[in-house]
N, C-alpha and C positions, 0 to 999 in steps of 0.2 A: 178856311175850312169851317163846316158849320157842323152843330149835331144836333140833332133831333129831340123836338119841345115830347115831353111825356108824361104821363097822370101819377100820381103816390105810388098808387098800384102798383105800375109797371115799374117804378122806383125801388120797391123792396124788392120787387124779382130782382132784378139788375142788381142791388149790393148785396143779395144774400153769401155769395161767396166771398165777397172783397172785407178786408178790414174796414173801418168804417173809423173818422175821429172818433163822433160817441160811443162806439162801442170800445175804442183802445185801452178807457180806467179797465173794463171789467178782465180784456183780455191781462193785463198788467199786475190785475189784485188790488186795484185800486180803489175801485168802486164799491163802499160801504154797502151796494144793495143791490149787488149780483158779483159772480168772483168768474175766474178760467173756464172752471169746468162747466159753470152753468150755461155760459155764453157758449163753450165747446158745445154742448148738449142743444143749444135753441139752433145754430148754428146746422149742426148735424140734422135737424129736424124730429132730435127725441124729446122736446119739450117745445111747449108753445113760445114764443116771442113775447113776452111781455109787456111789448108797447105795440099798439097797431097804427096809432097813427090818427086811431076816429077818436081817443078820448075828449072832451071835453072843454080839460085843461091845456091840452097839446091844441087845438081849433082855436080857444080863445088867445092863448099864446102867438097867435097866426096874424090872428087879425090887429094884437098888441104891435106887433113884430117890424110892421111899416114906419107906423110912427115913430117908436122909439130910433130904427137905423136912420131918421132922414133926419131927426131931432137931433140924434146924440151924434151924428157926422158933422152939423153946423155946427155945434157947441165945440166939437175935440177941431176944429177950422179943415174940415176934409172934403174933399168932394167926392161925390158917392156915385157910382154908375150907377146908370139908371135901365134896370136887366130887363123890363117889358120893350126898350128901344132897340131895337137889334143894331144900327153901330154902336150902341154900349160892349151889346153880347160881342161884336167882333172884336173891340178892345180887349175883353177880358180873354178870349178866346187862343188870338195873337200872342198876348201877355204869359198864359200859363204855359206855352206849345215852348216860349221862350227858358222858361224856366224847369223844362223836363217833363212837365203833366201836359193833361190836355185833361176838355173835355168835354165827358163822353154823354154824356144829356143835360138838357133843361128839364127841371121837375116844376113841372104849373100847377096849380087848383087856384082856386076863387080868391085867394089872398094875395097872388103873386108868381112868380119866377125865380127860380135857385138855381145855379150851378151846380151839377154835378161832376164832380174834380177825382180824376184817376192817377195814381202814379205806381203801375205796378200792380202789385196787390191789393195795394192799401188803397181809403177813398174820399174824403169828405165832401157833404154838401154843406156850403157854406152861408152865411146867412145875406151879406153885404161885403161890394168890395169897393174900394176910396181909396183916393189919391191923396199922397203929402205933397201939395205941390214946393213948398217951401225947400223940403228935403229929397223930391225928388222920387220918393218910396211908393209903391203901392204895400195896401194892408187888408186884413179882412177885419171885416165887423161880425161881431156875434153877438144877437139881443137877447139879455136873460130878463124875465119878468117873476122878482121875489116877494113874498109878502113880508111886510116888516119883521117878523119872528125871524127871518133869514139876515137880518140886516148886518148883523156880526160877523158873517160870510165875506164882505165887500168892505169892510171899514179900512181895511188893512193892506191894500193893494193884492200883491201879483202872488208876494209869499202866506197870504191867509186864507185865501178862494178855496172853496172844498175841492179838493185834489182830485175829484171827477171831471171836473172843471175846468182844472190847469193843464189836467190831460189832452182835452179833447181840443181845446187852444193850441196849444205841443206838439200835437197829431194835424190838426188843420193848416199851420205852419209849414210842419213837413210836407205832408202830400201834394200844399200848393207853390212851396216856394215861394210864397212872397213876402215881403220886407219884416212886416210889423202884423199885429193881431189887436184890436180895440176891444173892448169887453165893457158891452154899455147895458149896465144891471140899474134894471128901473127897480127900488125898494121901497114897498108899501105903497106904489101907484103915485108918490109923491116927491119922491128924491131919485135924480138919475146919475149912477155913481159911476164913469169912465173909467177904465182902466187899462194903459196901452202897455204892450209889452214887446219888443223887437226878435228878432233869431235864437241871438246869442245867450237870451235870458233862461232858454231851455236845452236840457241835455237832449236834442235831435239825435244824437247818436243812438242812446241808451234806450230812447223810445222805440226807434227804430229796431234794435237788436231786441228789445223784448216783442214785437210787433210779429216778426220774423220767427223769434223762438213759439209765440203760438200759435201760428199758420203753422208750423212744421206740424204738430199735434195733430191743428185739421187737416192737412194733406195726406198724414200717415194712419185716421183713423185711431191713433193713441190717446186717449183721453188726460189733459194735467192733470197734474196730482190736485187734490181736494185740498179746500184750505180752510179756516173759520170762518164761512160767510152762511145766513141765512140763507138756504135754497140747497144747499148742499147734497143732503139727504136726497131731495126731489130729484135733482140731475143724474145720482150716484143708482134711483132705483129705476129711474130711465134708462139706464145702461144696460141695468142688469133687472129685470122686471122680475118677481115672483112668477111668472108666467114662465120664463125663462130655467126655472132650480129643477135641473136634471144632472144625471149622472152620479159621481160616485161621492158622497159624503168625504169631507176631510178633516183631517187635525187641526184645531184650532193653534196657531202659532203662537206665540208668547203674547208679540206686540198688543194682536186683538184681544186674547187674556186680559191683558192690563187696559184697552181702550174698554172694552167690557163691563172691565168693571168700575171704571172710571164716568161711565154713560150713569149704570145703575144707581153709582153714589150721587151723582149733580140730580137726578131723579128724586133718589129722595131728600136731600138739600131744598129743592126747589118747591116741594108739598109741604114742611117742616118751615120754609118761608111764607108761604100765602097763608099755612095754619096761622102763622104767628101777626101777620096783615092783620086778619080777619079776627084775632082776639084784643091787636092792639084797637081796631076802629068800633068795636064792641062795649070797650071801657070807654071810647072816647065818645062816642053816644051816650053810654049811661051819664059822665061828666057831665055834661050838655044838659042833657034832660029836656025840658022842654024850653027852652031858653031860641030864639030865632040865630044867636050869633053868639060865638064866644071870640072877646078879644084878645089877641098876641099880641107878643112885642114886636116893635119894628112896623106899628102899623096895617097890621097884616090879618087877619079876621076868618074863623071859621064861620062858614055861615051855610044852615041850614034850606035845602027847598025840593021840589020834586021836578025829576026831570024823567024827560021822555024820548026811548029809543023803540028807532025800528023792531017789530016782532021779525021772529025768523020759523020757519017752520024743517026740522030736521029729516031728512029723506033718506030713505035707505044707499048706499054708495059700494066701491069695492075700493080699497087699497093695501099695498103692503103692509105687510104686517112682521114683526119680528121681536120674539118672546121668550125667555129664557123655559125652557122644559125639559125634564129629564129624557134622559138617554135610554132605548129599549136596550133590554137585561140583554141581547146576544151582541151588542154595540160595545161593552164596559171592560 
């Protein structure tokens, strides 16, 4: 059985419904930098997507992305299919049909060829797949390219990887069925840190039954519940747009009472903090004075110079808005 080679483009159509690894931290609450609701909401199509695919960093990562799987396959002793060979693609193809998935396209551009892996709902495109011939296993490879500030991320094997991470490893696992998952994190362009992790090392169960509880969400149209993650707000007024505030006023419940005013207090908290920033680096300029550096302990050196940002220029815009104001006298 074969399927059909396709461009990115046709790629995000194609998993817009389906779970996706990378997306499973956010649906789980896992993901430091999107949560449920927001992925519900991009999902639904009340908020843009996030990631399109043309940044930059996601292209240069692409073109990183060859070297590091055929690199870090030699190094962990694997052999690695080679997916522009189509008896590769039949290997792999054979292989997953075996294991419960199939799949349902090839994603090509200018860097290469990826499988994309269906089981059900759920979907992963994977990055590399290799052989254990020793043990017999097939595994996936997945290339990450961190700059050394990340390098504390990978020092630590399988239980320290930002649990975005370990997610979407967990998730790629399940969807394809196969043995093992490699995790070859190039750090600071100059250290390539393997990290191999087998079935059993992940709760595939639990993934799954949280995977399942947030498709039920998208299928029903029911929005998850909101949790503390930046975006919140954004998704929450997607849903419900000021364009939208018709009908009959209500009582405000306790709960909201008390989130209310729990909003209004970390408000002014957080003005009462930047006041007090901005008096402490006030004094600490006067210290200073005209001196180029002042020394700490520890080695460590303030030191004065002038730097230069981007100008921006402020444009009129429309959004939400919601503000505490009193109540007309026939309301009280």
């Amino acid at each position: 059985m074969t399927a059909p080679i396709i461009t990115t483009d046709a790629w995000l159509k194609l998993r817009s419904d389906r779970l996706s690894a990378s997306r499973f931290a956010a649906a789980l609450g896992l993901d430091s930098s999107s949560s449920p609701l927001q992925l519900w909401s991009e999902m639904k199509g009340l908020l843009p997507s996030g990631i399109t695919g043309e940044e930059e960093w996601i292209q240069l990562g692409k073109v990183f992305e060859r070297g590091i799987l055929g690199f870090g396959a030699r190094k962990a002793g694997l052999k690695m299919l080679n997916f522009l060979h189509p008896p590769d693609r039949t290997i792999a193809h054979e292989y997953f049909e075996a294991c419960g998935a199939r799949i349902e396209a090839w994603v090509e551009d200018e860097h290469g060829i990826q499988p994309y892996v269906v089981r059900g709902d759920f979907a992963a495109t994977i990055d590399g797949m290799a052989r254990d011939c020793e043990r017999g296993e097939w595994g996936i490879l997945e290339a990450k390219n961190r700059s050394a500030w990340f390098s504390k991320d990978f020092a630590g094997g399988l239980d320290e990887i930002p649990p975005a991470t370990w997610c979407q490893l967990g998730a790629q696992l399940l969807v394809t069925g196969l043995d093992f998952v490699v995790l070859l994190a190039v750090v600071g362009g100059t250290k390539l840190v393997p990290i191999r992790a087998s079935r059993e090392q992940f709760p595939l169960d639990q993934l799954e039954a949280g995977g399942l509880e947030f498709l039920r969400y998208l299928k029903s149209d029911t929005p998850p519940p909101a949790i503390a993650r930046e975006g919140e707000a954004k998704a929450v007024q997607a849903l419900h747009p000021a364009s939208n505030a018709k009908g009959a006023p209500i009582v405000a419940p306790e709960p909201l009472v008390a989130a209310w005013a729990r909003y209004t207090e970390l408000g002014k908290e957080i003005k009462e903090r930047n006041d007090e920033r901005e008096r402490i680096k006030a004094d600490v300029l006067l210290a200073i004075g005209d001196a180029p550096v002042a020394y700490l302990p520890g080695g460590k050196m303030l030191k004065r110079s002038r730097a230069q940002r981007a100008g921006y220029t402020v444009a009129a815009c429309e959004f939400d808005d919601l503000r505490l104001v009193n109540q007309p006298k026939d309301a009280r």
